[in-house]
TITORZA-867086 format. One record per atom (N, C-alpha, C): residue number from 1; x, y, z; atom name. Coordinates in pm, 1 decimal. Last residue first. Example, Ala and Ser with C-alpha at 12.3 -4.5 7.8 and 13.67 -1.06 7.14 Angstrom:
<nodes>
<node 2, <1285.0, -225.0, 708.0>, N>
<node 2, <1367.0, -106.0, 714.0>, CA>
<node 2, <1290.0, 3.0, 787.0>, C>
<node 1, <1319.0, -569.0, 780.0>, N>
<node 1, <1230.0, -450.0, 780.0>, CA>
<node 1, <1320.0, -330.0, 780.0>, C>
</nodes>
This chain:
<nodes>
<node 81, <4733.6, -880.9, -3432.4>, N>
<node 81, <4873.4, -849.2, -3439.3>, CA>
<node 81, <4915.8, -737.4, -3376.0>, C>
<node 80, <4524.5, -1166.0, -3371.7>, N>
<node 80, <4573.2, -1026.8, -3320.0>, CA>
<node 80, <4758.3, -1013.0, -3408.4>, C>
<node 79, <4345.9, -1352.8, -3518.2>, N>
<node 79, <4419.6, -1308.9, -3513.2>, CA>
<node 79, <4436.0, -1207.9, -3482.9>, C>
<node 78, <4033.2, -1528.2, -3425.9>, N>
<node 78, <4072.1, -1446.0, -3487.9>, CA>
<node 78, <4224.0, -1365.7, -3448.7>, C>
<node 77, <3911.2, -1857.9, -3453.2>, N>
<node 77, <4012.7, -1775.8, -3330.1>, CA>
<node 77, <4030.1, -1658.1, -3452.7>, C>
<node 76, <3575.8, -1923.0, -3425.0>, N>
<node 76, <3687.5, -1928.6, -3496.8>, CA>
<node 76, <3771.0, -1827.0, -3402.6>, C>
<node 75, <3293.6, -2076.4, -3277.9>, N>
<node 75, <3354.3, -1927.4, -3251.4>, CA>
<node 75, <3501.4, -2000.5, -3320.5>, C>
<node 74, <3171.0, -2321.1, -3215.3>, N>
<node 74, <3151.8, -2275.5, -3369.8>, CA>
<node 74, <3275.8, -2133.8, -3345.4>, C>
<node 73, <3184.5, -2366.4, -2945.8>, N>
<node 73, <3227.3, -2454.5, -3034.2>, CA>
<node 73, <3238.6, -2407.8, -3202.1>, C>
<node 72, <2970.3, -2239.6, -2782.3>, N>
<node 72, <3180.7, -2161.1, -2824.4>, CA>
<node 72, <3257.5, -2280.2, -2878.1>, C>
<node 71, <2747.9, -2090.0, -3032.8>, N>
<node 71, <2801.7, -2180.2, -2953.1>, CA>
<node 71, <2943.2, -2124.6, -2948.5>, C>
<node 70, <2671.9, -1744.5, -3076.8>, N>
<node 70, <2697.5, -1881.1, -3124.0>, CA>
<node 70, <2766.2, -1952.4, -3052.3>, C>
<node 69, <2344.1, -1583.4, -3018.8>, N>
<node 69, <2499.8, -1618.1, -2949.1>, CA>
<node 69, <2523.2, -1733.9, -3027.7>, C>
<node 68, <2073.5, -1556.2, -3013.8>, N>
<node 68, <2136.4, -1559.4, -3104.5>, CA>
<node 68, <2340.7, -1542.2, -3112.9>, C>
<node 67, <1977.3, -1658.5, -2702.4>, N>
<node 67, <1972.6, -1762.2, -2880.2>, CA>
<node 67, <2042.7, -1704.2, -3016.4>, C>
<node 66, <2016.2, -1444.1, -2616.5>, N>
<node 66, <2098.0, -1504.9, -2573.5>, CA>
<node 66, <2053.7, -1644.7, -2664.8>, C>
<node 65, <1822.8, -1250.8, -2723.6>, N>
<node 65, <1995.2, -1211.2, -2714.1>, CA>
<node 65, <2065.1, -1308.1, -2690.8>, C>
<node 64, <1562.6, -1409.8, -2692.7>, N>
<node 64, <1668.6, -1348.5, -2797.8>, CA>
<node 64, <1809.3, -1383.6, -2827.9>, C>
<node 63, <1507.2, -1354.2, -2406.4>, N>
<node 63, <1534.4, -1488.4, -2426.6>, CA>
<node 63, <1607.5, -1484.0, -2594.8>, C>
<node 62, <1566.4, -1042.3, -2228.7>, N>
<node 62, <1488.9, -1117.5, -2370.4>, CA>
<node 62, <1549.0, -1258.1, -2349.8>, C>
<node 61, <1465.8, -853.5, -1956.5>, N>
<node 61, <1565.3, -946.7, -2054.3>, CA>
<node 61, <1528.8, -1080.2, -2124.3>, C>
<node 60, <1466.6, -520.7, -1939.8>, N>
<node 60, <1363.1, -625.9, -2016.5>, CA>
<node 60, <1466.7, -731.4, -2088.4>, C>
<node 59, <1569.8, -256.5, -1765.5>, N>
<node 59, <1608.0, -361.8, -1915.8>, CA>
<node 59, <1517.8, -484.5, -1912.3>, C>
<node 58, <1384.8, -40.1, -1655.2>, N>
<node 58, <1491.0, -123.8, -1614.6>, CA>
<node 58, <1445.1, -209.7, -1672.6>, C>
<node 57, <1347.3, 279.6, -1622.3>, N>
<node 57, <1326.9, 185.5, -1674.6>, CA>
<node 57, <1390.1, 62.8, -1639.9>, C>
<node 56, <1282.4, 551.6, -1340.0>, N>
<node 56, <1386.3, 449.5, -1397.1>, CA>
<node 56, <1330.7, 340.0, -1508.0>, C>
<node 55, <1129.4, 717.8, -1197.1>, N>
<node 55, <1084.2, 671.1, -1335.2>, CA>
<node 55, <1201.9, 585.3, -1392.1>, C>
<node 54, <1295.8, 778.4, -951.6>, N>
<node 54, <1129.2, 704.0, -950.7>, CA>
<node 54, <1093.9, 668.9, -1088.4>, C>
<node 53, <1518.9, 819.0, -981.4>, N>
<node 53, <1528.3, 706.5, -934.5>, CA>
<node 53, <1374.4, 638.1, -937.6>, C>
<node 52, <1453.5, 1043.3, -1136.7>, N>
<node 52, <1563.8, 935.0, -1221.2>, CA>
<node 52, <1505.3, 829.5, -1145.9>, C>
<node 51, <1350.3, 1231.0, -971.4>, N>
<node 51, <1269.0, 1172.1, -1066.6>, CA>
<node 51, <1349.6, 1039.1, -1166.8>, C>
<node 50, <1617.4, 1259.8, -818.5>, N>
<node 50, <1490.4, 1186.2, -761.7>, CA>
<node 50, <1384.1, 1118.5, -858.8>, C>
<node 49, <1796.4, 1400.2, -971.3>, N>
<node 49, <1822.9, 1251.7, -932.4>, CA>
<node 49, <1697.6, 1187.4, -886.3>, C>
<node 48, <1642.0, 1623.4, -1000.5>, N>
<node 48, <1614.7, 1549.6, -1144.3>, CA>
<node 48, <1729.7, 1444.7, -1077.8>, C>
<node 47, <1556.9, 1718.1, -788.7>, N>
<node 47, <1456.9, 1688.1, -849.8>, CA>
<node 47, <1508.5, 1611.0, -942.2>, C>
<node 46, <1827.8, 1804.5, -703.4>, N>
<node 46, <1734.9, 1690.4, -611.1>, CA>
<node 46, <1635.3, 1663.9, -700.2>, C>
<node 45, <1905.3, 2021.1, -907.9>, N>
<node 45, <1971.8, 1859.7, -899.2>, CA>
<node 45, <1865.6, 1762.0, -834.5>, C>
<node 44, <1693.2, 2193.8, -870.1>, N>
<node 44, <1678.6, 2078.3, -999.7>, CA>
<node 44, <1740.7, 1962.6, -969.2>, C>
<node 43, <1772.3, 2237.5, -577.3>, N>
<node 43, <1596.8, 2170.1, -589.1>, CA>
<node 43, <1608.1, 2105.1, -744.3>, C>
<node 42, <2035.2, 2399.8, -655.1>, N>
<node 42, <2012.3, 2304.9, -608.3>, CA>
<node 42, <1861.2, 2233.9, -588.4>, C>
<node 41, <1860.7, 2603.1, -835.1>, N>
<node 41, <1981.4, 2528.2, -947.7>, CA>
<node 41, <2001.9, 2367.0, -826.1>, C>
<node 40, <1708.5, 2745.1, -639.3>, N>
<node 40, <1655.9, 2707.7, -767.9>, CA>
<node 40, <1782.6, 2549.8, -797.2>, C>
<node 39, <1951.3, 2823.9, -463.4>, N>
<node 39, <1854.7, 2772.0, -443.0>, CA>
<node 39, <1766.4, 2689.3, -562.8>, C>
<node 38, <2103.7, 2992.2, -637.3>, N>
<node 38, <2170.0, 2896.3, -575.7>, CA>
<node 38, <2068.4, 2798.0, -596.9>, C>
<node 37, <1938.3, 3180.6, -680.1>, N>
<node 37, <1972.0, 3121.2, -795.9>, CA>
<node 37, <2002.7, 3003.0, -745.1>, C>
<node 36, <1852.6, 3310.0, -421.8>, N>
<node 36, <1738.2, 3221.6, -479.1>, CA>
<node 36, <1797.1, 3131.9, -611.3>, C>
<node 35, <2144.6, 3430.7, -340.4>, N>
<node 35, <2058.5, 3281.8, -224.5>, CA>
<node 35, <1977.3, 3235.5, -352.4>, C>
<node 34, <2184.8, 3551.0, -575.8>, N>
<node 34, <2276.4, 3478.9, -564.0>, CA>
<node 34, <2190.2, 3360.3, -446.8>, C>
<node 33, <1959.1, 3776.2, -444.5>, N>
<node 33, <1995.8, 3701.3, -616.4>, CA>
<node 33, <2053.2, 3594.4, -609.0>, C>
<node 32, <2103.1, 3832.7, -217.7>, N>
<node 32, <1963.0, 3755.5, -245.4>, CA>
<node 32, <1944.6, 3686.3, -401.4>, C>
<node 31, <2318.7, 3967.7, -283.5>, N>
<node 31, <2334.9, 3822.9, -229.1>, CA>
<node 31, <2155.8, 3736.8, -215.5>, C>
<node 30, <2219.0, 4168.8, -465.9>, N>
<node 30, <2305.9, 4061.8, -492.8>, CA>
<node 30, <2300.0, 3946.5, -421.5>, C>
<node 29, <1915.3, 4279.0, -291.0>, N>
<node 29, <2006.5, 4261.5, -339.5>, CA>
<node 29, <2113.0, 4187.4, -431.4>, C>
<node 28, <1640.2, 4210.1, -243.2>, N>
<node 28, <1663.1, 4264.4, -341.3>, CA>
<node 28, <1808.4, 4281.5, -388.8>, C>
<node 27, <1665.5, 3863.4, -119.7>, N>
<node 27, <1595.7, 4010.7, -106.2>, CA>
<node 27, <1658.1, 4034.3, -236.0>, C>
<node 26, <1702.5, 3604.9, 157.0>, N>
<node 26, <1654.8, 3612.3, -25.5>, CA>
<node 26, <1593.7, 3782.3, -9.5>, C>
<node 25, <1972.2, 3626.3, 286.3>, N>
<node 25, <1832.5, 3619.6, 284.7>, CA>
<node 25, <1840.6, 3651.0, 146.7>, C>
<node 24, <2294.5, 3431.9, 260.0>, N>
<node 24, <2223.6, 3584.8, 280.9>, CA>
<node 24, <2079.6, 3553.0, 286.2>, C>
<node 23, <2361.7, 3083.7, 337.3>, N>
<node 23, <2302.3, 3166.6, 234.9>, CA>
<node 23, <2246.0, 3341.4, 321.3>, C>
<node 22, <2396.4, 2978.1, 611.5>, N>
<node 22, <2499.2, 3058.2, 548.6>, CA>
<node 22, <2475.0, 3147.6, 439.8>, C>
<node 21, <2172.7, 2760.1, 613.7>, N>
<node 21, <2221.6, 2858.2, 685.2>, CA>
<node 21, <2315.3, 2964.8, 671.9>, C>
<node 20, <2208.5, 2604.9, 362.6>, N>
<node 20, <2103.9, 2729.4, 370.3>, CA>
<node 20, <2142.8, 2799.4, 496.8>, C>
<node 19, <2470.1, 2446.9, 366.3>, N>
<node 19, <2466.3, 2570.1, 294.3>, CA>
<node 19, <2355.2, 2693.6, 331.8>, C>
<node 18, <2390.9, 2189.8, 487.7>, N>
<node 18, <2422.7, 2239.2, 546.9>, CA>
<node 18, <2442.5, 2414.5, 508.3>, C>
<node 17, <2130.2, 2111.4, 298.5>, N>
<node 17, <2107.2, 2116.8, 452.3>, CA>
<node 17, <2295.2, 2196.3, 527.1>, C>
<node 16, <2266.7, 2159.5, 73.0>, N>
<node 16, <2175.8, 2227.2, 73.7>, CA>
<node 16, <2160.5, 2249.7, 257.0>, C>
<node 15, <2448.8, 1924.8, 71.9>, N>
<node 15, <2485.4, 2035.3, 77.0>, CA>
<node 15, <2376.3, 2154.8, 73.9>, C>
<node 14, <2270.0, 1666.1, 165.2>, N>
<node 14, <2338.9, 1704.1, 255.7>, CA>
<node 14, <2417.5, 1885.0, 197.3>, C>
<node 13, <2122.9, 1647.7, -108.4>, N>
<node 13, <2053.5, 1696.8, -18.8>, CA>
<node 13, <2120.3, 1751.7, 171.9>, C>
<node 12, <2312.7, 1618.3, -247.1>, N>
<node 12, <2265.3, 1733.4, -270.1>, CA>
<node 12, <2211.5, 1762.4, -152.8>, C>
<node 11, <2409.6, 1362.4, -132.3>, N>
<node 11, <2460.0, 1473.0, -142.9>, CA>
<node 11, <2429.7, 1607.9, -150.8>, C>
<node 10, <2151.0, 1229.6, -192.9>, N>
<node 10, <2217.7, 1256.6, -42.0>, CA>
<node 10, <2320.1, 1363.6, -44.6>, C>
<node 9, <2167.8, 1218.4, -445.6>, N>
<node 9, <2053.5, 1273.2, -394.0>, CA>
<node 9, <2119.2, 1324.4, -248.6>, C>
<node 8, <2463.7, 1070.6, -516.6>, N>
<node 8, <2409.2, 1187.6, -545.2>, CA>
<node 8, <2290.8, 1292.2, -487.7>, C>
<node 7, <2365.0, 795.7, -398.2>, N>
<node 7, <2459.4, 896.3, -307.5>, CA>
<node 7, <2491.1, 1056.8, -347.6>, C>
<node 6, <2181.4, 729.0, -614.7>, N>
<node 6, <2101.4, 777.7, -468.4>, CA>
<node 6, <2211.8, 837.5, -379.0>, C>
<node 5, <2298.4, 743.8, -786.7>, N>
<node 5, <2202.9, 798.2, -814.6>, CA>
<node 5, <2141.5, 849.5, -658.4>, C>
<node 4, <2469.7, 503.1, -713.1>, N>
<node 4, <2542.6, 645.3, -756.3>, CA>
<node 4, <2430.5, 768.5, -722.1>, C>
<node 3, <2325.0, 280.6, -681.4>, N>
<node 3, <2413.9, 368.0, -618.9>, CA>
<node 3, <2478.0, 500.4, -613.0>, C>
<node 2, <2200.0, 265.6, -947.7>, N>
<node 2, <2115.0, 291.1, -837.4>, CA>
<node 2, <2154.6, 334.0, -764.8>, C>
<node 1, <2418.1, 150.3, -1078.3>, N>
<node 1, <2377.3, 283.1, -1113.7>, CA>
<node 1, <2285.1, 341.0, -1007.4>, C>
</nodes>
């Protein structure tokens, strides 16, 4: 998942780096509307893969889960049809 998360960031962050040159100026018009919306909507993606990768939790593995498994001596065959 770490993978994904971070070729996502790169992404964004490669279509932004190449897009802002091409964006109109930010003004009163339409295409300024259209540069700052753009703008805005790409900084959430980067922000919200980035804050993923810095506040990530990551699973806590119990000694539990794996005592309450039953031997594969006790496991009965269950029928498929």
């Amino acid at each position: 998942m770490k993978n994904r998360l971070i070729l996502s960031l790169l992404g964004a962050l490669a279509l932004v780096y190449f897009a802002v040159p091409y964006l109109p100026e930010i003004g009163t018009g339409l295409g300024g509307w259209f540069s700052a919306i753009w703008l805005f909507f790409a900084l959430l993606v980067i922000g919200g893969n980035f804050s993923v990768l810095l506040f990530r939790r990551y699973p806590q593995q119990t000694t539990e889960s794996t005592s309450l498994k039953r031997p594969d001596k006790e496991r009965k065959r269950v029928r498929q049809y």
